[in-house]
N, C-alpha and C positions, 0 to 999 in steps of 0.2 A: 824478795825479802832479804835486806840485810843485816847486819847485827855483824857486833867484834867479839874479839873472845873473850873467856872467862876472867871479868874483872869489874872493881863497882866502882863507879863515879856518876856524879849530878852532870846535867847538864844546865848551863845556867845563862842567862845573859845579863849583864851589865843594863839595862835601855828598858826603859817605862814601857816600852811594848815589844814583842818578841818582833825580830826582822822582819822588814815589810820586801814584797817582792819586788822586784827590779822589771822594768818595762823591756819588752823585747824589740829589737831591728823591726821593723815595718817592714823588712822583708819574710820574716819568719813570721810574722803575724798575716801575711800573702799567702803562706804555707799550710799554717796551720788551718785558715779559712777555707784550704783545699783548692786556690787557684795553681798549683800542683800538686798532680796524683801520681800513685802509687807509690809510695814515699815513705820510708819508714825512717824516723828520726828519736836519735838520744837525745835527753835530757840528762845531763851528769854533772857529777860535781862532787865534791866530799862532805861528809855527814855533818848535818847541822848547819847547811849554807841556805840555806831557804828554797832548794827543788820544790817541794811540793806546796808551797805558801805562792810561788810564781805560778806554777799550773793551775793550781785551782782559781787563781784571778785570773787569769788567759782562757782557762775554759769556761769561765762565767761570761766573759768576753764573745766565747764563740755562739754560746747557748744563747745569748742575748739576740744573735746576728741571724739565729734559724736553723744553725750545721749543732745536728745530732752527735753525742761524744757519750761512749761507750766503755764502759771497763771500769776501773778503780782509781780514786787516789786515796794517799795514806796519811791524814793531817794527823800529825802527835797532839796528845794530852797533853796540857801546861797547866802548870799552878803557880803564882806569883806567891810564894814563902815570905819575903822581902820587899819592900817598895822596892821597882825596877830588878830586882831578879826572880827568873823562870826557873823551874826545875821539869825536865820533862817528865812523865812519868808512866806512859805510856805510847799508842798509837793507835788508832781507829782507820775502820777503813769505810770508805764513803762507794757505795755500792751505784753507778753511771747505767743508763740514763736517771733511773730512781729517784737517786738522792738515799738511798734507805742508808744509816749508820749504824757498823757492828763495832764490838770491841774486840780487837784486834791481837793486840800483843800487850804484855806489862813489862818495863823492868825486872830483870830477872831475878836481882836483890829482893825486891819488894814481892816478887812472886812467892820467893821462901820463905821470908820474914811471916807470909801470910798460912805459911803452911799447904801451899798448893801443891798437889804430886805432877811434878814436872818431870818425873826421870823417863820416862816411856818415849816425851813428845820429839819430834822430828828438830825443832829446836833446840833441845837440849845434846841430843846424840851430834849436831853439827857445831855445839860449843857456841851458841850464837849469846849474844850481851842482851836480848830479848827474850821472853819466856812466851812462845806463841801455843795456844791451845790449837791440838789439832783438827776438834772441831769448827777452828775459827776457820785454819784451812780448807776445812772440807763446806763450807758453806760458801767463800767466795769461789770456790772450784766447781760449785753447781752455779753460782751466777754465769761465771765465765762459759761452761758448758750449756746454759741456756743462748746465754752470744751467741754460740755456734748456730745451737739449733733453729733459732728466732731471732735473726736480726732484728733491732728495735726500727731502722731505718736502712734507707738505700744511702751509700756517700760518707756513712760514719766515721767520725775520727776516732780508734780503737788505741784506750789511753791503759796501760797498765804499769800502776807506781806501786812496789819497784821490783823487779827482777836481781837476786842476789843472791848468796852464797849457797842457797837452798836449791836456787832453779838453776843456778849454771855448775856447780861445781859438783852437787851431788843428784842433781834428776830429781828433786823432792820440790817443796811446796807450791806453787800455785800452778801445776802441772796444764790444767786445762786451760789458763792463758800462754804458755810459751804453745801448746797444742794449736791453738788458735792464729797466734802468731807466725807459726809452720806453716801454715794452708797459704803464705804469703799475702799480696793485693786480691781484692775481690770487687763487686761493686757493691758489696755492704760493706766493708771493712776497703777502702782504698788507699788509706794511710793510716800508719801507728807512728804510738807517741810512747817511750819506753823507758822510764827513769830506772839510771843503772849508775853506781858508783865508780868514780873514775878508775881504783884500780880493778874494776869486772868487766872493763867496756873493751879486752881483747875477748873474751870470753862469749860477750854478749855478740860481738860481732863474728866470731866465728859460728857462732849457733844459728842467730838469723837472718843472716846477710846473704845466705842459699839463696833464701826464697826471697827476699825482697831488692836483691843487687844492693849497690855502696849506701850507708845510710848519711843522715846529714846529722853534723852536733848541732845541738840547738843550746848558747849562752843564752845563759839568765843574768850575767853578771853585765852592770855598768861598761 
């Protein structure tokens, strides 16, 4: 989970539709279909580059081809305010193999605006630009803890968007997926897939690159 610190601004784009994803190397798309295993690979970039709008097309990609994909992404809330510009306003999180959708995190402006008691949440104490309800935490951290306990398939690609200032710097939010990530390669989980922002990807790699040896970048970009 990432998020900046305490400060308000729109996010917005200029373009009749919010960024479309970028197509990957055919080698990485070798990768991700699992013709190499035990393989734990980033996804990175900086906020608002289109990560998880690329993943979630590559994992509709893989789901199409028959390989199981496990875990979360996090597609943001948008509202077109203006012909051609977005403002985001949230982020949702899309609960793998499922599909089930929770609501996630809000702008943290708009979370006060609304009168919401944020001061307690694990969000707020880390100073994050996102107002996340701890219960939202605690609900994909029983998804994630079901992963463990019941793999959905044998061979899964284990996707968790995104690992950030909560799971690497302070030990907090989506605990039971870095948990999971720990346990290394398995033969239900034989590769991860880990969207982590480019300045937390020392962090990210000092934490799971124990258990899974060197990881590989995976560009989304052109």
């Amino acid at each position: 989970m990432g998020g900046g610190f305490f400060f308000f601004f729109f996010f917005k784009f200029k373009k009749k539709t919010p960024p479309a994803p970028f197509c990957a190397a055919a080698s990485i798309l070798c990768m991700l279909n699992g013709y190499y295993r035990h393989m734990l690979y980033f996804l990175t970039g900086d906020i608002q580059t289109g990560k998880t709008r690329w993943l979630q097309a590559h994992i509709e990609q893989m789901q199409a081809s028959g390989r199981c994909v496990a875990g979360v992404v996090a597609p943001g809330q948008w509202v077109e305010r203006e012909p051609g510009e977005f403002e985001k306003l949230g982020i949702d999180n899309v609960l793998l193999p499922s599909g089930e959708r929770i609501v996630f995190a809000r702008r943290r402006d708009l979370a006060l605006q609304a009168g919401e008691d944020i001061a307690q949440s694990q969000a707020e104490a880390a100073k994050l630009l996102w107002s996340i309800r701890d219960e939202a935490i605690d609900e994909v951290n029983a998804h994630f803890a079901q992963l463990r306990r019941n793999p959905p398939a044998q061979g899964a690609l284990l996707v968790v968007d995104e690992l950030g200032r909560l799971e690497l710097l302070r030990g907090e939010g989506l605990t039971e997926a870095v948990a999971l990530l720990l346990e290394g390669p398995s033969d239900a989980y034989p590769d991860a897939l880990v969207v982590v922002r480019a300045q937390l990807l020392p962090q990210a790699r000092e934490l799971l690159c124990p258990a899974w040896g060197e990881a590989t970048l995976v560009s989304y970009e052109k």
